[in-house]
Steps between C-alpha positions, in 0.01 A plus 500: 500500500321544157195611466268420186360777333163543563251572176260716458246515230549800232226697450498645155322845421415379127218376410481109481476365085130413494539353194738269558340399786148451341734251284646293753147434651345404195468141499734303177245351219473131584294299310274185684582144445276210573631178482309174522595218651497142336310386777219815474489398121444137541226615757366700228463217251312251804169694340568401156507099615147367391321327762530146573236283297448223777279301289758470212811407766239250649433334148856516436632322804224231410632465190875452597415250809274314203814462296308664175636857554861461354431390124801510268307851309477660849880376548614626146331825548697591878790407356478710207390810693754414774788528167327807409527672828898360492617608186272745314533523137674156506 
């Protein structure tokens, strides 16, 4: 039968390198990150919506059940910013 050796810790008579140990307890320079979320930032933005002008929508809606809200200027102009927002510069 074998027996494993048992081990035993050393005990040294020098003194331990308290420099060296000073070094591997200081903590490594890391430098903080935040990153925001595209949710957070389109939360963000919900304050920059202006509020809802009820009156406006309500004269609006009148207007389009009436039939006299969609003249061919007001039809000219959405389709010229709708090109605009397509191809700028164009």
């Amino acid at each position: 039968m074998v027996l494993a050796p048992q081990w035993q810790p050393r005990v040294s008579s020098r003194p331990a390198n308290v420099g060296a140990a000073n070094q591997a307890a200081a903590p490594l320079a890391t430098n903080d990150v935040v990153e925001i979320s595209t949710a957070a930032k389109l939360a963000a933005k919900i304050h920059e919506i202006p509020d809802v002008r009820a009156e406006l929508v309500a004269q609006v809606k009148a207007q389009i059940a009436s039939g006299e809200y969609e003249t061919p200027e007001k039809i000219d102009s959405a389709v010229s910013r709708l090109m605009d927002e397509l191809f700028p510069g164009a």
